[in-house]
C-alpha positions in Angstrom: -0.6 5.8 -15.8 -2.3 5.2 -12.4 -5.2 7.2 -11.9 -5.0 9.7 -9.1 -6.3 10.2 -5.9 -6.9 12.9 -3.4 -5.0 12.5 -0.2 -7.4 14.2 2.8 -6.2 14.2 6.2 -8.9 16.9 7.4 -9.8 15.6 10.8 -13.0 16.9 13.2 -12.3 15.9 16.5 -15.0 17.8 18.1 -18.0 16.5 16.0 -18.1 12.5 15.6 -21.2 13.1 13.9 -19.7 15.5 11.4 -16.7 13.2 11.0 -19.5 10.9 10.0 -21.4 12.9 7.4 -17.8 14.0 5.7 -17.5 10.5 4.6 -21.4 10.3 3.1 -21.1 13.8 1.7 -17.9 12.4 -0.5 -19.9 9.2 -1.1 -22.3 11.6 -2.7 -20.3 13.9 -4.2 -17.7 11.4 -6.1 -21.1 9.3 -7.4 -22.6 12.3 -8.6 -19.3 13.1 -10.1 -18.6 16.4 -8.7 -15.5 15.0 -6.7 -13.1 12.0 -8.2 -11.7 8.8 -5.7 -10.5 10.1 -2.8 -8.5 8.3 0.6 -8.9 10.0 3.6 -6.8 9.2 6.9 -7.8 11.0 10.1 -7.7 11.1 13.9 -11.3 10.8 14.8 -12.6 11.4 18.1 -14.0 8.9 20.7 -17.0 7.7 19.5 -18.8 4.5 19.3 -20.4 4.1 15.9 -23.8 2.4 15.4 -24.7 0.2 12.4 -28.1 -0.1 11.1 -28.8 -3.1 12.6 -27.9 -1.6 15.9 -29.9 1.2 15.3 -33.4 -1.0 15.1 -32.4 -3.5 18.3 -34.6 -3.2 21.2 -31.4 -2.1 23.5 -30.5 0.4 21.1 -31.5 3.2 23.6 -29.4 1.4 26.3 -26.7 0.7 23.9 -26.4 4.6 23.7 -26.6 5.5 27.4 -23.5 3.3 28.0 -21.6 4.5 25.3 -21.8 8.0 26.2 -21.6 7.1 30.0 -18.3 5.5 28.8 -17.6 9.0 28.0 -17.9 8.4 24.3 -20.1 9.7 21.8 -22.6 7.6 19.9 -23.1 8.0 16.2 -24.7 6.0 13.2 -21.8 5.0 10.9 -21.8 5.2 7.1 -21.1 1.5 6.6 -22.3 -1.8 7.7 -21.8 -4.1 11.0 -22.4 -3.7 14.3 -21.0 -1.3 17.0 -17.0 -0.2 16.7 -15.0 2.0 18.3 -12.8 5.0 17.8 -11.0 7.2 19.9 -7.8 9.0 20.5 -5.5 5.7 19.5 -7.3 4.9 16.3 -6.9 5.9 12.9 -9.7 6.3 10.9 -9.7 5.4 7.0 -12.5 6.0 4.2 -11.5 5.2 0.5 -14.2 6.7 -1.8 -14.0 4.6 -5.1 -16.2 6.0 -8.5 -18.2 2.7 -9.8 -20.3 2.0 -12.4 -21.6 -1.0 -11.0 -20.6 -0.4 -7.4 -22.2 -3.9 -6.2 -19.9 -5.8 -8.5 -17.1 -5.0 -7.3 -17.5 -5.7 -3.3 -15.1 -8.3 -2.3 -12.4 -6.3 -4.0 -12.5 -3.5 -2.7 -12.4 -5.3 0.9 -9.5 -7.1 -0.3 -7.5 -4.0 -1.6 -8.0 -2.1 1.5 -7.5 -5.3 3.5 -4.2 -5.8 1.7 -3.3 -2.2 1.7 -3.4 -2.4 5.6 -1.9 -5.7 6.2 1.2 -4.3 3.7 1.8 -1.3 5.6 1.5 -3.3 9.2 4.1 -5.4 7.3 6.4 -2.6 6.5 6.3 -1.8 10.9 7.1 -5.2 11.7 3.7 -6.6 12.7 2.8 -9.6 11.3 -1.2 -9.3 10.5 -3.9 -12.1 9.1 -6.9 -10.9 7.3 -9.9 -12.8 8.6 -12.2 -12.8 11.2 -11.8 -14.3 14.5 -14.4 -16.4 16.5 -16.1 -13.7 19.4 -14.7 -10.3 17.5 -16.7 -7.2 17.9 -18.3 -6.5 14.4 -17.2 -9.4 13.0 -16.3 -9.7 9.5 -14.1 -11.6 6.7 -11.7 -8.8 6.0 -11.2 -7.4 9.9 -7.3 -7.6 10.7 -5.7 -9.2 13.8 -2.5 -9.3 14.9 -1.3 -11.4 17.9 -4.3 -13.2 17.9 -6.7 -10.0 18.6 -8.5 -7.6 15.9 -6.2 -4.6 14.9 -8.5 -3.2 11.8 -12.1 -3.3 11.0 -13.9 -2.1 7.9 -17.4 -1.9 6.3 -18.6 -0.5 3.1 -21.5 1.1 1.7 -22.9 2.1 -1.7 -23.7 4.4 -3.9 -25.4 4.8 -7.4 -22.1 5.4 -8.7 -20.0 5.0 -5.8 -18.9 2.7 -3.1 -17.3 4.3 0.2 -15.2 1.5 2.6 -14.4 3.1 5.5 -12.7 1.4 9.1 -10.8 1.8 12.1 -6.7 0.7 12.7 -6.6 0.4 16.5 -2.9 1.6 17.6 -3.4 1.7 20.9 -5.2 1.3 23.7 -7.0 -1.7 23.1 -8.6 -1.4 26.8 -10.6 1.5 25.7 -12.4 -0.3 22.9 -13.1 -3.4 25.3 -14.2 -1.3 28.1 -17.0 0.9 26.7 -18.0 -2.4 24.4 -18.5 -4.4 27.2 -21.5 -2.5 28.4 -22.7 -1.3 25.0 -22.4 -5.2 23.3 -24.5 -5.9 26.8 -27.4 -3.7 26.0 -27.4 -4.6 22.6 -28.2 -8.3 23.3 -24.7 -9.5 21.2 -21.9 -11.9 22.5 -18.3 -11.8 22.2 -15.5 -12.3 23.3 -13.9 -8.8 24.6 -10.4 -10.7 24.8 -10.3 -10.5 21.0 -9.6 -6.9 21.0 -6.5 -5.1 21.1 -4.4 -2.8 19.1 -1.1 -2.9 17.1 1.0 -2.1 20.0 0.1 -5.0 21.4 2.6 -7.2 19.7 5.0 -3.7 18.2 4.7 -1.1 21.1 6.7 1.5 19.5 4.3 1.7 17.3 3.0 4.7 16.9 0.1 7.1 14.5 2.5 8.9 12.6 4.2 5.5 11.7 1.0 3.6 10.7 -0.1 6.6 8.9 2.7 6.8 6.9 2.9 3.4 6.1 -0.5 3.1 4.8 -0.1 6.1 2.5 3.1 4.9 1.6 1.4 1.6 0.6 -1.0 3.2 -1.2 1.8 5.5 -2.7 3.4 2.6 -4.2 0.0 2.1 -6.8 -1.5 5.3 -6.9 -0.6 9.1 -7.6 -1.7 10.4 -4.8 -2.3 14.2 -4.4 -2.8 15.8 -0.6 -6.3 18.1 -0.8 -8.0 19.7 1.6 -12.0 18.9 1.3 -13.6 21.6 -0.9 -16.4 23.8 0.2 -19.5 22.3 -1.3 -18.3 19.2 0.4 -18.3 20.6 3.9 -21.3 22.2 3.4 -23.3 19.2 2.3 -21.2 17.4 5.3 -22.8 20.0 8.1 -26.6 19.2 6.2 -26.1 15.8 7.2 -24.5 15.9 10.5 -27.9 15.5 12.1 -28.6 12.0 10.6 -26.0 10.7 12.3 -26.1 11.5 15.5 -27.8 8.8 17.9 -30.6 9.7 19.7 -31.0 10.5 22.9 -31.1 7.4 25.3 -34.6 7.1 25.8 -34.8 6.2 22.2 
């Protein structure tokens, strides 16, 4: 029998930098063993979110100015890569996996959630490639585009006993991400190519949230037992400890 997972779709629009520490606060909590695998699917908020190596470029500072001019929060994301964006048209995704030997076991877990995303595009009608395309915005192997432009991006990050991969389905307004990118990528000294960005209703545009939700727990569904939670207390309270570690600085950082 499959081994079940909790279902959270607990979402924090006002606090980006919560949102954030939820997702380390259940890294830590399933590797400690307190909490078992869990998926969580939410609505995030707009927010730009840093990666590390973002965080020590010498346009960091600037970096954050333009998101927040943009009108977007800046945070420092769980995972790895360089600056993505989230906001009203995004889904956000985090699958927290109990491992052993989390390092071992990288590439799959990219290539389950990779697949588990490309199935349920699939299942709308959008036909998706897993790969990464030349100029993306934090470009990796396991991104998704659609119609030639990147659709889904994800990172991971590791625990002792633990691994957390956690991304962004863009279902709309693909303008947004390359309008506050533009200015951010700028200030961060990094090229690309801001026509590489779009969403899924750029080739299905009745596509909607509800629909890609669905269909990725649907995929997922099809594997797993899954079982819809709510987050527990001890999580949400080591969540709010954390919140302050990833918010960006102020500008002049």
């Amino acid at each position: 029998m499959a081994q079940p997972i909790a279902l959270v779709r607990d979402s924090y629009p006002t606090s980006p930098a919560f949102d954030t520490a939820v997702a380390r606060a259940l890294l830590l909590r399933v590797s400690d063993g307190a909490v078992g695998e869990t998926f969580r699917l939410h609505l995030p908020a707009r927010s730009v979110a840093f990666g590390k190596q973002d965080t020590i470029a010498a346009g960091y500072g600037a970096a954050v100015a333009a998101a927040r001019d943009g009108g977007f929060e800046a945070v420092e994301r769980l995972g790895g890569g360089r600056a993505a964006v989230f906001h009203e048209g995004t889904l956000a995704f985090s699958w927290t996996v109990p491992a052993e030997d989390p390092i071992t076991g990288i590439h799959e877990r990219f290539r389950r959630m990779a697949a588990t995303c490309q199935h349920a595009f699939a299942r709308l009608g959008v036909l998706s490639h897993v790969g990464e395309l030349p100029g993306e915005y934090c470009p990796g192997e396991y991104s998704i585009n659609a119609g030639g432009r990147k659709v889904m991006g994800v990172g991971q990050r590791l625990a002792r006993n633990a691994a957390h991969v956690g991304g962004v389905i863009v279902v709309s307004d693909g303008s947004l991400v390359r309008r506050v990118l533009v200015p951010v990528y700028r200030a961060l000294g990094l090229g690309w190519k801001p026509e590489t960005a779009g969403s899924l209703q750029d080739v299905a545009p009745a596509t909607t949230l509800a629909a890609v939700a669905d269909a990725v727990v649907g995929v997922l569904g099809d594997s797993h037992r899954l079982y819809p939670t709510e987050l527990d207390v001890a999580t949400l309270d080591l969540a709010a400890a954390l919140t302050d570690q990833h918010r960006s600085p102020a500008s002049g950082y």
